[in-house]
N, C-alpha and C positions, 0 to 999 in steps of 0.2 A: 494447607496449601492455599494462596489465595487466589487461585485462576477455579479455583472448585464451585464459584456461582457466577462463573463469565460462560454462559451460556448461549448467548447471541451477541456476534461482534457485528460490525462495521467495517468495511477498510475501504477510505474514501481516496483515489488516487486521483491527482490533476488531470495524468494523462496515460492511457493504457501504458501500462507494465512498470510504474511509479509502485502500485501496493505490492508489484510480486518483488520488485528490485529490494523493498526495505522492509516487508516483511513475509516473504513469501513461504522462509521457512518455518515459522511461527506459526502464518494460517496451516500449514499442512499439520504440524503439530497439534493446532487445536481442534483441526477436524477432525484427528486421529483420538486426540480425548471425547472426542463426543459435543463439540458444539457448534452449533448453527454458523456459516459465516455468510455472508451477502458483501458486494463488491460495488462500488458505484465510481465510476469513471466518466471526467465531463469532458476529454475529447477526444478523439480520435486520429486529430492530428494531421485530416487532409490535407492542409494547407504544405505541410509540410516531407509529404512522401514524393519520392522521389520521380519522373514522369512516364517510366518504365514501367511503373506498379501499380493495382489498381489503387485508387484515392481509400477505397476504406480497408484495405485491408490491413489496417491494425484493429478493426474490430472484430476479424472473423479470428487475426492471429488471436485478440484478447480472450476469446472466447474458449479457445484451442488452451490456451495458458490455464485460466483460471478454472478450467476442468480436471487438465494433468494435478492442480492442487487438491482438487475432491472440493470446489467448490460449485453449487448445483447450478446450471443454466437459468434456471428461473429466479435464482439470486444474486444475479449478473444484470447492473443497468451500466449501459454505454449514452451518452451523453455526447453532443456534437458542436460544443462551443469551440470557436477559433482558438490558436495556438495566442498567445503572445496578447490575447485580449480580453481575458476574463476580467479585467477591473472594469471594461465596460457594462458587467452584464452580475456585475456582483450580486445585486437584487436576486435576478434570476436564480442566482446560484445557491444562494442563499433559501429563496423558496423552496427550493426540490431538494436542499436538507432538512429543511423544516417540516416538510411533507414526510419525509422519510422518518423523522425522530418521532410524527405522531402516529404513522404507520407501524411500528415496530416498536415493541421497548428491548432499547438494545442494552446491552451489561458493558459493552468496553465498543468505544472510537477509534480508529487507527488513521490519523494525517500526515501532512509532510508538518515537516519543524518549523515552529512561530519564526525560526532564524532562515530557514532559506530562501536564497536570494532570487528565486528562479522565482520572475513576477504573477503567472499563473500561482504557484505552488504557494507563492504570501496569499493570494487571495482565499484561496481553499481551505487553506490552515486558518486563516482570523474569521471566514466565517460559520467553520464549523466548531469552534469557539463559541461561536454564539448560538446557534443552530441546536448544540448538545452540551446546553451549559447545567442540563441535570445528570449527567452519563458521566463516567469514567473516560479518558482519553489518553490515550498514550502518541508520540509523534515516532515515525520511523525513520532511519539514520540512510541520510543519501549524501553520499560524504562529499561527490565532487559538486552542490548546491550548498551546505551547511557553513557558512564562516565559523560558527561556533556549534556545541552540540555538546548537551549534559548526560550524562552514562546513567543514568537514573534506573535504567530498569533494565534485564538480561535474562534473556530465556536462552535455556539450554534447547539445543538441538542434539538429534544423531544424525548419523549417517543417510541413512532414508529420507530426514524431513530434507536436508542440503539439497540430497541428490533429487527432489519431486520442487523444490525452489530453482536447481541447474534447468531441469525439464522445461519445467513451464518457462522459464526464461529465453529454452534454446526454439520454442514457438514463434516465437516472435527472430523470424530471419529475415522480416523487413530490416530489423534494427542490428545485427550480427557484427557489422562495422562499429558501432559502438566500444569502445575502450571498457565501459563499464560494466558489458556484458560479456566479457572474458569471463571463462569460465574459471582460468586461474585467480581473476582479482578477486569474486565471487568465494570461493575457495579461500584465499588467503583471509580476507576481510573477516570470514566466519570464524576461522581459526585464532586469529588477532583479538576477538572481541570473547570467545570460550578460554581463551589465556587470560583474559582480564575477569572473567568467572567463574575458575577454579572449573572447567569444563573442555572438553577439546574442539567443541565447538558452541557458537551461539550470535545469536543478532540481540543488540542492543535498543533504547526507545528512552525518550525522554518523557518524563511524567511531567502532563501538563495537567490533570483533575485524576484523582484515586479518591472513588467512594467505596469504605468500607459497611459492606450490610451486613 
């Protein structure tokens, strides 16, 4: 099996609920096999909650989210760079993966896709490319950002991992209006991509670095 020495992962998300949306049932999967995961998210997205709500609470939802997965609170960094402006601060961002790659040796990377278009989520992706250019890296499928997307790699899910992916997604009821947080598209999409790997369900990832040790 070759997920049998991916014992600490990564899943670095642009902006809370980006690593639950593309792989959220994968990390429950792999917490369930028995391995380590740590979460790092660089916004929170104030800029852009709506004036009814408090400004952070997509961190307290993030928190709420990536527990329902069984990922631990003390493996949870929230990061509070503006929406819409990480190329300003790319340096930055790039340092606190770099911090984190020599903190940790991690076995597999989880980012958004080198192709999506969503200008935060290029940044994240090109610089943890560089950041974790000795690590394994897989990128996760967000289909309404991806122009293109290569089916490179597919993990099966069951039923349980789906439904603790539906959970931690239905935490976050700041975002509920979202389209892409239907619980049906969610649903469908897993189904769609366990059809394309002889499974009844699964999320897909594009391999962008596989070291085999």
């Amino acid at each position: 099996m070759m997920m049998q020495n991916i014992h600490k992962i990564l899943v670095i998300a642009p902006h809370t609920d980006d690593g639950e949306l593309g792989a959220g049932g994968s990390i429950a999967k792999f917490i369930e096999s028995g391995a380590e995961v740590h979460y790092c998210a660089f916004s929170i997205a104030e800029e852009a909650i709506p004036s009814h709500l408090p400004k952070d609470i997509l961190a307290s939802e993030s928190r709420q989210a990536t527990k329902r997965l069984g990922i631990l609170p003390e493996h949870v960094t929230l990061n509070r760079f503006s929406v819409r402006r990480f190329r300003e601060h790319r340096q930055d961002i790039l340092d606190i993966m770099v911090k984190l790659s020599k903190q940790e040796n991690f076995d597999l990377v989880m980012i958004p896709s080198l192709q999506d278009i969503h200008q935060d989520h290029q940044v994240v992706a090109e610089e943890a490319v560089r950041a974790f250019k000795k690590t394994s890296i897989l990128s996760y499928e967000l289909p309404w950002n991806n122009l293109t997307f290569s089916h490179d790699c597919f993990v099966h899910l069951t039923e349980s991992h789906l439904q603790k992916k539906i959970d931690a997604l239905e935490a976050y009821s700041s975002q509920k209006e979202r389209k892409y947080m239907a619980k049906d598209f969610i649903e469908g999409l897993a189904k769609i991509r366990g059809l394309q790997a002889n499974n009844h369900l699964a999320e897909v990832f594009e391999v962008v670095r596989w070291i085999i040790k």
